[in-house]
KERO-679184 format. One record per residue (C-alpha): x, y, z; residue in three letters; residue number from 1. Coordinates in nm, 4 decimals, padded with zeros to 6 digits. Layout:
N
+----------+----------+----------+------+-----+
:       xx :       yy :       zz : rest :  nr :
+----------+----------+----------+------+-----+
:        X :        Y :        Z :  ala : NUM :
...
+----------+----------+----------+------+-----+
***
This chain:
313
+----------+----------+----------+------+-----+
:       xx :       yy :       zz : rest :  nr :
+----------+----------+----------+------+-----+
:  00.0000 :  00.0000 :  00.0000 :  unk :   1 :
:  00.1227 :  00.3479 : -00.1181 :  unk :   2 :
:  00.1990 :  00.5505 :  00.2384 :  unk :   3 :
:  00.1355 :  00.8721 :  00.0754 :  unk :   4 :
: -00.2364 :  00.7489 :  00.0331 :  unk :   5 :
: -00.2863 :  00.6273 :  00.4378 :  unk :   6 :
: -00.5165 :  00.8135 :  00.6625 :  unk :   7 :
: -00.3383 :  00.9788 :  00.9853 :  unk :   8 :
: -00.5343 :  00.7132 :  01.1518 :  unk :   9 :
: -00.3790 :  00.4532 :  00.9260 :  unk :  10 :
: -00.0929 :  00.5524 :  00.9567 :  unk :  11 :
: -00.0879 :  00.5974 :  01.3220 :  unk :  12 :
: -00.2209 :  00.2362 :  01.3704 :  unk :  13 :
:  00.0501 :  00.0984 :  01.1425 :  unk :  14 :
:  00.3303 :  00.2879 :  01.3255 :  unk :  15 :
:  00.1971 :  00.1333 :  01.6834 :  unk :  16 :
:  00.0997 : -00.1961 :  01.5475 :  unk :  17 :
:  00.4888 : -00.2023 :  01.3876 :  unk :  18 :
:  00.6390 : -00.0906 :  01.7028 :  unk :  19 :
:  00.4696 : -00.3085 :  01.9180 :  unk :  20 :
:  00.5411 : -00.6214 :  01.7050 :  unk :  21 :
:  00.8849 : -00.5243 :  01.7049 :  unk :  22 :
:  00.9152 : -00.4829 :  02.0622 :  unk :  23 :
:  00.7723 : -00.8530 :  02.0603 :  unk :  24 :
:  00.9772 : -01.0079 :  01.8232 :  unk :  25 :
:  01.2770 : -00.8631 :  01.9846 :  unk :  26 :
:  01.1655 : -01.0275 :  02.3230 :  unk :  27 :
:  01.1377 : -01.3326 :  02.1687 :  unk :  28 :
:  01.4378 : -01.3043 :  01.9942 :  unk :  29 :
:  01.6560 : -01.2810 :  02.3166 :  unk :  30 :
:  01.4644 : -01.5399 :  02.4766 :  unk :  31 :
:  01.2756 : -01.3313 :  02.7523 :  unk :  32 :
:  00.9259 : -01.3733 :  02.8829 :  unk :  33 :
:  00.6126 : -01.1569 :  02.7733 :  unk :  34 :
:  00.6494 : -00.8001 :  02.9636 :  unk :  35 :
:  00.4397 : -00.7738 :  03.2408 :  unk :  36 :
:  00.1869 : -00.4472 :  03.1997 :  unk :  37 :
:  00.2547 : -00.1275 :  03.3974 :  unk :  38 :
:  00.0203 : -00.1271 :  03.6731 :  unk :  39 :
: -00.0733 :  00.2016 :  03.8211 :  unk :  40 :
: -00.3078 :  00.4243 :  04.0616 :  unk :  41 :
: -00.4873 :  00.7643 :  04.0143 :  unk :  42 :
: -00.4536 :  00.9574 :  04.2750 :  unk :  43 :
: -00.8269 :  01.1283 :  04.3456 :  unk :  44 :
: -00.9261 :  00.8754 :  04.6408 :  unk :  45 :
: -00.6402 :  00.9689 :  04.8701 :  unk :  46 :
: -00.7988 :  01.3098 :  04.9589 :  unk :  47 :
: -00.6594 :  01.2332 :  05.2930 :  unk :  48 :
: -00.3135 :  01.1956 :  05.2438 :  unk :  49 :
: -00.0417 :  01.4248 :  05.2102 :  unk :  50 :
:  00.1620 :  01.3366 :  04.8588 :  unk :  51 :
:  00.4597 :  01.2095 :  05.0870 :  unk :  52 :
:  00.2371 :  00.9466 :  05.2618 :  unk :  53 :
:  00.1334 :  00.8174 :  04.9731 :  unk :  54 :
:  00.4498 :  00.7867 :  04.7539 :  unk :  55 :
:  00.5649 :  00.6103 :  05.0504 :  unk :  56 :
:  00.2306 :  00.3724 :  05.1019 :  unk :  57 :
:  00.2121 :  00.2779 :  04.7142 :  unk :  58 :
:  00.6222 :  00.2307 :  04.6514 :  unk :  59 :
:  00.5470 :  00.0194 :  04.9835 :  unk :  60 :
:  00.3278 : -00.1729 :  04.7467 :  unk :  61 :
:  00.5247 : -00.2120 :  04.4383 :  unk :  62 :
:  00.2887 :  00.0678 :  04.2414 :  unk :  63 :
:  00.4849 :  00.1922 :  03.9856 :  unk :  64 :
:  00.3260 :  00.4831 :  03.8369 :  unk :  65 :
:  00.0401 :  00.7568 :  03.9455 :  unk :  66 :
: -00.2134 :  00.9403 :  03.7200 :  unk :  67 :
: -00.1972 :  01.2442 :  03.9294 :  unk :  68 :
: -00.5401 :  01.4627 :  03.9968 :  unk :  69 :
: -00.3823 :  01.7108 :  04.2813 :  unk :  70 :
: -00.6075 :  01.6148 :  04.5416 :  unk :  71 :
: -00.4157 :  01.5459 :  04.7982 :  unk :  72 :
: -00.3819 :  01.7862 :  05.1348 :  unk :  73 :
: -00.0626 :  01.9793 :  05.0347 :  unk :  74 :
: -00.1440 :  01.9947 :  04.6717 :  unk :  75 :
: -00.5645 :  02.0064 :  04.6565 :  unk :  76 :
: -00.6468 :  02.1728 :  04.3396 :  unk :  77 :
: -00.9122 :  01.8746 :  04.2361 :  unk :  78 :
: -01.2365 :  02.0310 :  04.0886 :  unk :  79 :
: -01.4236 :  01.7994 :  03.8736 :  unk :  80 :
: -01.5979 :  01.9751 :  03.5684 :  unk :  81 :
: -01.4802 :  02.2858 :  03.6278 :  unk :  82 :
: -01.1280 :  02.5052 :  03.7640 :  unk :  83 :
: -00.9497 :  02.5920 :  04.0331 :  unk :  84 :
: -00.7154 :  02.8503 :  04.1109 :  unk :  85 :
: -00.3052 :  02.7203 :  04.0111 :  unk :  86 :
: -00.2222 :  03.0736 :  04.1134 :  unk :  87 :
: -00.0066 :  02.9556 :  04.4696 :  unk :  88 :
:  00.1322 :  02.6580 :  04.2572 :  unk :  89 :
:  00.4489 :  02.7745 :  04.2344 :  unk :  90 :
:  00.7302 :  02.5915 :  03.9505 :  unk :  91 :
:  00.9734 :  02.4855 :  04.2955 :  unk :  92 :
:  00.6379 :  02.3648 :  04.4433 :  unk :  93 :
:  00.5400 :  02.1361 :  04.0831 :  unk :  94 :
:  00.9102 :  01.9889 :  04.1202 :  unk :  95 :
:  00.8714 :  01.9584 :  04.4952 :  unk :  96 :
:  00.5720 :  01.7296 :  04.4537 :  unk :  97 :
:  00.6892 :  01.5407 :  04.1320 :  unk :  98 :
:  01.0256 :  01.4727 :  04.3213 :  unk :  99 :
:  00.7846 :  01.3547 :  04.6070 :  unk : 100 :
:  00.6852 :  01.0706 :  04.3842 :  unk : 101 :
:  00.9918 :  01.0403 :  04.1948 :  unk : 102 :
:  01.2048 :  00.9991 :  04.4669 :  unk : 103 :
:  01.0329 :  00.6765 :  04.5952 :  unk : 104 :
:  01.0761 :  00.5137 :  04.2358 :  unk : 105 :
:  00.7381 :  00.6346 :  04.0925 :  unk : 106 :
:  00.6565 :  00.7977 :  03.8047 :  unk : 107 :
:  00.3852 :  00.9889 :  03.7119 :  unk : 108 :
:  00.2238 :  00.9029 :  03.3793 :  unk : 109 :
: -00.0389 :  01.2186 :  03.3569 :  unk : 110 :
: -00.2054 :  01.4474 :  03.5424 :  unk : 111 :
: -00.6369 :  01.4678 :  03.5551 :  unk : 112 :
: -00.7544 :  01.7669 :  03.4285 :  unk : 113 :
: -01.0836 :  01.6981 :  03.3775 :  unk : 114 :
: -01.2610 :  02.0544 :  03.3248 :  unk : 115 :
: -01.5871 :  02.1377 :  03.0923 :  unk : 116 :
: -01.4871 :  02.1798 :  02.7451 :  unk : 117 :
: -01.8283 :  02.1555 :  02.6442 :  unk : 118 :
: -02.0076 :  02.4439 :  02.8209 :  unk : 119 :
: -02.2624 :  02.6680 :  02.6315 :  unk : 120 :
: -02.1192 :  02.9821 :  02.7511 :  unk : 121 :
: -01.8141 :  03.0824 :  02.5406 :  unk : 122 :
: -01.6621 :  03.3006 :  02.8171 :  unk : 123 :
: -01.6888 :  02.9766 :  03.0190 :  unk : 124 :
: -01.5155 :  02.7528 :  02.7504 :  unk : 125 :
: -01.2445 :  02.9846 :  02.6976 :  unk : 126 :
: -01.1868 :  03.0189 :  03.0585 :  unk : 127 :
: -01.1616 :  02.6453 :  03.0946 :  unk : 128 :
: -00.9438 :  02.6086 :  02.8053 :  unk : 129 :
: -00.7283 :  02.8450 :  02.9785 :  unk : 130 :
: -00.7479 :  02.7151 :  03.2906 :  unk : 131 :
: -00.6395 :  02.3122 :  03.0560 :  unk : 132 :
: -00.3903 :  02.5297 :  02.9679 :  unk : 133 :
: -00.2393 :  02.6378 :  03.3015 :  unk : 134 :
: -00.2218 :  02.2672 :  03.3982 :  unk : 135 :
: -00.0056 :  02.2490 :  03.1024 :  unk : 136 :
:  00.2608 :  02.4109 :  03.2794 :  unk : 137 :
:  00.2188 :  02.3029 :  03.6167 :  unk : 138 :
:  00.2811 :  01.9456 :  03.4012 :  unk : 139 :
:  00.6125 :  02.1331 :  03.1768 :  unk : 140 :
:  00.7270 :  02.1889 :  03.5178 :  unk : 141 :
:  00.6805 :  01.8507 :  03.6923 :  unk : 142 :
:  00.7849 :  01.6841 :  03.3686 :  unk : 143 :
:  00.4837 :  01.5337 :  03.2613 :  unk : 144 :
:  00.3697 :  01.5915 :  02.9094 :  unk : 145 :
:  00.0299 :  01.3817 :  02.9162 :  unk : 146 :
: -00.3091 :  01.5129 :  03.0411 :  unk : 147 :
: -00.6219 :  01.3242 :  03.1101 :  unk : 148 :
: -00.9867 :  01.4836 :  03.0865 :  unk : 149 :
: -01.3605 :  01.4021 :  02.9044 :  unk : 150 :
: -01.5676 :  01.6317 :  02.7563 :  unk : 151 :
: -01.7391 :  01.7415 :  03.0835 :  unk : 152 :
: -02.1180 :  01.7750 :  03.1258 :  unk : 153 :
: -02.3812 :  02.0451 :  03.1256 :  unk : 154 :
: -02.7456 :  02.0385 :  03.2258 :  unk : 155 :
: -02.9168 :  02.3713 :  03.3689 :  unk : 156 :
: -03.2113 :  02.2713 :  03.5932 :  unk : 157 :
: -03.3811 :  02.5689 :  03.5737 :  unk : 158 :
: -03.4849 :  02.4858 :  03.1900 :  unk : 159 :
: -03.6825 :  02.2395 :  03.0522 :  unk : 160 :
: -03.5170 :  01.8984 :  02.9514 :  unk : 161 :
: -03.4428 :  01.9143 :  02.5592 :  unk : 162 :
: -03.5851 :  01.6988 :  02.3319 :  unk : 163 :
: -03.2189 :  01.6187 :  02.2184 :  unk : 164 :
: -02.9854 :  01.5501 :  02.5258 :  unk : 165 :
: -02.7293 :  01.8561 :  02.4748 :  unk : 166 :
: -02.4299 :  01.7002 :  02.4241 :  unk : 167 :
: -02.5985 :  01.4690 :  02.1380 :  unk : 168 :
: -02.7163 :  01.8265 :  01.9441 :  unk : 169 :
: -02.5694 :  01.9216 :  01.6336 :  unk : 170 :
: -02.4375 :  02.2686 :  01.7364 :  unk : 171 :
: -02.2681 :  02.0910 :  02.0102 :  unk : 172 :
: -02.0155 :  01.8446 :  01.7976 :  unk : 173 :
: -01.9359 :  02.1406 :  01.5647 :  unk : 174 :
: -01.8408 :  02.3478 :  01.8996 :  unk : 175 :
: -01.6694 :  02.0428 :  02.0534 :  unk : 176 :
: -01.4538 :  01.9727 :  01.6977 :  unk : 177 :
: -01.3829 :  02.3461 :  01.7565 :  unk : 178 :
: -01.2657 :  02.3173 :  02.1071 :  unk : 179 :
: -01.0723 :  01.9971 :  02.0623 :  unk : 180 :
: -00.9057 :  02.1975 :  01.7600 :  unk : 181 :
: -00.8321 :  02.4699 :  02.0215 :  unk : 182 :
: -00.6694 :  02.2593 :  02.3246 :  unk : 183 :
: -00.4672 :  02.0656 :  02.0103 :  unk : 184 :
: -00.2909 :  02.3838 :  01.9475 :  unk : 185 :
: -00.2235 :  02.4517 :  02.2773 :  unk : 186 :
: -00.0921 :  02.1412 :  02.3575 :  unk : 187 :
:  00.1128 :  02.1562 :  02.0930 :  unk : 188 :
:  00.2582 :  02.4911 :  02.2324 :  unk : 189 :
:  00.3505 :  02.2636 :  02.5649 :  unk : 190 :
:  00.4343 :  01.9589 :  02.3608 :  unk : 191 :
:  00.1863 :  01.7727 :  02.5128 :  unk : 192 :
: -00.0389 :  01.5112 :  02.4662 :  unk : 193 :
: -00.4564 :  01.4663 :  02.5694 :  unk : 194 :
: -00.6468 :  01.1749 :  02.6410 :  unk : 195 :
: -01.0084 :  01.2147 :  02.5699 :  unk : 196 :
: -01.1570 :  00.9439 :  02.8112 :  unk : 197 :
: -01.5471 :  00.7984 :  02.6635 :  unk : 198 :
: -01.8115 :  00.7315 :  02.8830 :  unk : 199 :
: -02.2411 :  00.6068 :  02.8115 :  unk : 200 :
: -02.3865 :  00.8936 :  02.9859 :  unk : 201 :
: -02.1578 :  01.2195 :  02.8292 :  unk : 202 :
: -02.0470 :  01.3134 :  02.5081 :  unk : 203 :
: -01.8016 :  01.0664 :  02.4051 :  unk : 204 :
: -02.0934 :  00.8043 :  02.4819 :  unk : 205 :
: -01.8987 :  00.5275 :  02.2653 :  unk : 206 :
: -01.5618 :  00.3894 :  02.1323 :  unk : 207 :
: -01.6721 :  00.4571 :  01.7635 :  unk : 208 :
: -01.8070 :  00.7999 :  01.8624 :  unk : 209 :
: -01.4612 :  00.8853 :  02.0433 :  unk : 210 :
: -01.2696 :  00.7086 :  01.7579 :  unk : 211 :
: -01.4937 :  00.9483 :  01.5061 :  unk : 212 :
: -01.4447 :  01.2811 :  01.7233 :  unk : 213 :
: -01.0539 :  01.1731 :  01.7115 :  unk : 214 :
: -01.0395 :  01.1347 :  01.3796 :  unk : 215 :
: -01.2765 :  01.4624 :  01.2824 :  unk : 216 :
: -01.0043 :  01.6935 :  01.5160 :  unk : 217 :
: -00.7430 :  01.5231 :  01.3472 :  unk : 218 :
: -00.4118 :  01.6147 :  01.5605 :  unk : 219 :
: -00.1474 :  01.3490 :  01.6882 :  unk : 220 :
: -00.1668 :  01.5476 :  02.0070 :  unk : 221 :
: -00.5147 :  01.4080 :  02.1330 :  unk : 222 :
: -00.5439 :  01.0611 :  02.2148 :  unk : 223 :
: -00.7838 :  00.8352 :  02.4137 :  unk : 224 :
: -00.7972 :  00.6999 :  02.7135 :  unk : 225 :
: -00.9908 :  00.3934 :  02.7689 :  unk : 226 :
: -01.1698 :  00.3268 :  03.0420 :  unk : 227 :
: -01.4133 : -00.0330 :  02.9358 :  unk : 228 :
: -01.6276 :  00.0029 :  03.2835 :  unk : 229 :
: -01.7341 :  00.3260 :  03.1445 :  unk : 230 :
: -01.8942 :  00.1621 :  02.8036 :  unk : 231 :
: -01.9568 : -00.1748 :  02.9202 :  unk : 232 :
: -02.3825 : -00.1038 :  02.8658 :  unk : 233 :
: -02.3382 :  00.0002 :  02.4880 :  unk : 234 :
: -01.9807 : -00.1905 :  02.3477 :  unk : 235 :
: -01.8429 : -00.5089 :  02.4288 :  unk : 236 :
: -01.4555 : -00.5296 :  02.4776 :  unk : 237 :
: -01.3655 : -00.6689 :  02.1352 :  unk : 238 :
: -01.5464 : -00.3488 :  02.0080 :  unk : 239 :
: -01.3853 : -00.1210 :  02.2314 :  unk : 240 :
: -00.9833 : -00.1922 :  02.1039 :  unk : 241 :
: -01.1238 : -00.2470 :  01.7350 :  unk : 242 :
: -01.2315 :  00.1430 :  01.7566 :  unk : 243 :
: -00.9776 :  00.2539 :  01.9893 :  unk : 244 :
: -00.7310 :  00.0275 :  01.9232 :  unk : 245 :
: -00.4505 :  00.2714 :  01.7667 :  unk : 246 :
: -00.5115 :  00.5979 :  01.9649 :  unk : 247 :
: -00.5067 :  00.4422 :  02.3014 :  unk : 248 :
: -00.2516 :  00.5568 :  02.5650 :  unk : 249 :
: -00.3856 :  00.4617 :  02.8952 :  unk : 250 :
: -00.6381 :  00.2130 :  03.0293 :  unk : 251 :
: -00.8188 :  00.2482 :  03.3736 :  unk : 252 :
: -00.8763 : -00.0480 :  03.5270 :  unk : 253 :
: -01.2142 : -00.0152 :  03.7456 :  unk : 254 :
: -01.5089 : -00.2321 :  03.7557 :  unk : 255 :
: -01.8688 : -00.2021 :  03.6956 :  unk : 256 :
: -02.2383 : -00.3520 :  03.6976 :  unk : 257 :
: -02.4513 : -00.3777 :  03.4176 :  unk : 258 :
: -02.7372 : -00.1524 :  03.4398 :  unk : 259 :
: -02.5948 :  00.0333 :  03.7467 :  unk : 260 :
: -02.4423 :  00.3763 :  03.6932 :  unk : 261 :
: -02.2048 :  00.3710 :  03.9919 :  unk : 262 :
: -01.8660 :  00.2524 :  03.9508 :  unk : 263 :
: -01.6614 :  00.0169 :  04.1518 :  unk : 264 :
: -01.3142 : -00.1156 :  04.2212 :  unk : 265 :
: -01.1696 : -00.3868 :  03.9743 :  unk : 266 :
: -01.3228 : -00.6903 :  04.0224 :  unk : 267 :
: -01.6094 : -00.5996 :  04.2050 :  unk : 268 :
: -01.8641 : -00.5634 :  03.8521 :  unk : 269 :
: -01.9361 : -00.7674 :  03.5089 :  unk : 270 :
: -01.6127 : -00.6759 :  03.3816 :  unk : 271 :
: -01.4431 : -00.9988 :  03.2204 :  unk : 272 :
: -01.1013 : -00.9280 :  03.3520 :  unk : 273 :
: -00.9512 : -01.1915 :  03.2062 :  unk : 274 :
: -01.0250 : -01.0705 :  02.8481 :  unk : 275 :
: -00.9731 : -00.7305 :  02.9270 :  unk : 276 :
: -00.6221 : -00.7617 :  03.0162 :  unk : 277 :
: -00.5717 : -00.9690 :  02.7718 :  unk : 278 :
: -00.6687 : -00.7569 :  02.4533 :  unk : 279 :
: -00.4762 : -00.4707 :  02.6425 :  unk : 280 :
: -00.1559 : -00.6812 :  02.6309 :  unk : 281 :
: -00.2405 : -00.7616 :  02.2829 :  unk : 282 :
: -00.3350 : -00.4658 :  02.1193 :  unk : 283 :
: -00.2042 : -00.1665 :  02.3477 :  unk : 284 :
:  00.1171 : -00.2983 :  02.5354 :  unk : 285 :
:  00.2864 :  00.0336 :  02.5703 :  unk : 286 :
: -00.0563 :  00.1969 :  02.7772 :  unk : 287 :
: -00.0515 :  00.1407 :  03.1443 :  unk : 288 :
: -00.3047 :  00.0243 :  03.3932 :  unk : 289 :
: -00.4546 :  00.2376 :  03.5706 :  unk : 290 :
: -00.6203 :  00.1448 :  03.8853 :  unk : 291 :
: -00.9522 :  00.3928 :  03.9298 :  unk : 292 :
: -01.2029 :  00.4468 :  04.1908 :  unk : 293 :
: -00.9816 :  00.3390 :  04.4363 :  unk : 294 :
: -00.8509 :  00.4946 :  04.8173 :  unk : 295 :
: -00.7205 :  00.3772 :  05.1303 :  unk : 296 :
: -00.9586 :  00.0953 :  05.2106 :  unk : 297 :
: -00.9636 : -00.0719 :  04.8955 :  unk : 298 :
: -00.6807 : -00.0082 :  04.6907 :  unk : 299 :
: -00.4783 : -00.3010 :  04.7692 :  unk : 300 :
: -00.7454 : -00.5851 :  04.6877 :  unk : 301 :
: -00.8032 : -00.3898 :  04.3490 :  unk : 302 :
: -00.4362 : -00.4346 :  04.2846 :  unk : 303 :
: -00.3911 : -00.7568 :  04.4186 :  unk : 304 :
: -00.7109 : -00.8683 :  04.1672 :  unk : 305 :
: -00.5582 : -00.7172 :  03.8729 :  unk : 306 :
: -00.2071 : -00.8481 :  03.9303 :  unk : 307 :
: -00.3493 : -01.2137 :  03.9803 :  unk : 308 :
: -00.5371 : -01.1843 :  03.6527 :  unk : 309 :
: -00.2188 : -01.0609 :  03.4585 :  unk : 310 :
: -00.0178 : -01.3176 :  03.6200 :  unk : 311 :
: -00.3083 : -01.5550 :  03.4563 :  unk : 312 :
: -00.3007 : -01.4566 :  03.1265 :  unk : 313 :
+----------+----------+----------+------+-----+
***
């Protein structure tokens, strides 16, 4: 096949698919066994801890690598669908916090951004684009490139419920494919990267309507993030990584039932487990695991689940 004639998304699959095969044959090659997958733990359930207690509790448990959401008491910045002020959050105290982590041997793969992007208001938008952007640097200055968020949800109670949920309305897509065009050029500024992370109830409902956003934007520097408890009531796994497959950078590993909204910890739900991890070592062995929906009181039977079904693949 000519190259010159491959879509970016071709192109993009080929170049992973390639790599990753390589990285295999290699392996075998020099005689070595399968790698094991990255396993790791966002950070949003630890509201209690200070960043120091936890780098030590999770090196403690062999957790190498954090998605970071600034939650914790010397660093809590966390506001789900919307901002906070970065003002106090100085460049020495970004490096003070990444060395936190760093210095007990773990890394941090991202940081949760997680802000509306898909507000009505364009003063609000722009703000929160801003505000994606600030996070930018806090990242440049920690030394992490990669930034996780969805689309963020809007519903005003004081109006009448439209006959078309907003984010499945027309004008909304264009003005989402305009915003994702937006944070694409900023994160190119930053040389950075976004993970757009689907879920049922919100604008990137599906894998094929993620993969078709992706592909619509059309910029190397956003990416998905896939999370299968959060599509498990529309796709089925296979379906997931056939859409997702080549733009994938991260996987969070949580757990849910069918029919219930509420998440839970991995293996606690109908996720098959077993399949999961193994299509993830198949088809997206370079994207860590990231344990979700996880704190103090659960976070080591989560990890001990997961780690027993890689061990079993």
């Amino acid at each position: 096949m000519n190259p010159s004639k491959l879509s970016r998304r071709e192109l993009l699959g080929s170049t992973i698919t390639a790599a990753a095969f390589g990285s295999a044959a290699t392996s075998r090659a020099a005689g070595d066994a399968p790698s094991v997958p990255i396993v790791g733990i966002a950070t949003f359930q630890f509201a209690a801890y200070s960043n120091a207690r936890l780098a030590q509790e999770l090196a403690a448990e062999g957790v190498q690598t954090v998605q970071l959401f600034l939650s914790q008491t010397d660093s809590n910045y966390w506001r789900y669908n919307g901002r906070s002020d970065l003002s106090d959050l100085t460049p020495d105290r970004c490096r003070q916090v990444a060395d936190t982590y760093r210095s007990a041997g773990i890394t941090i793969h991202s940081l949760g951004v997680y802000t509306n992007l898909i507000h009505p208001d364009p003063s609000e938008r722009q703000a929160n684009l801003d505000y994606f952007e600030a996070m930018m640097q806090v990242g440049a200055h920690m030394g992490v490139r990669m930034f996780v968020t969805e689309a963020g949800h809007y519903y005003n109670p004081a109006e009448p419920a439209p006959q078309v949920e907003y984010h499945y309305q027309e004008e909304v897509w264009r003005q989402m494919v305009a915003t994702g065009r937006e944070l694409a050029k900023r994160a190119e500024r930053h040389d950075a990267t976004v993970l757009f992370e689907p879920y049922y109830r919100h604008f990137f409902a599906s894998a094929k309507r993620t993969r078709v956003y992706l592909e619509e934007v059309d910029s190397p520097r956003l990416r998905a993030l896939l999370d299968p408890a959060n599509l498990l009531e529309l796709n089925d796994l296979n379906e997931m990584f056939d859409q997702l497959g080549p733009w994938i950078e991260c996987l969070h590993a949580k757990d849910r039932k069918l029919h219930v909204d509420r998440g839970v910890p991995a293996g606690q739900g109908d996720l098959d487990y077993h399949q999961f991890v193994r299509l993830a070592a198949e088809r997206t062995p370079h994207a860590p695991l990231i344990l979700e929906y996880v704190g103090p009181d659960n976070f080591k039977q989560a990890l001990t689940h997961l780690r027993s079904v890689i061990a079993a693949r």
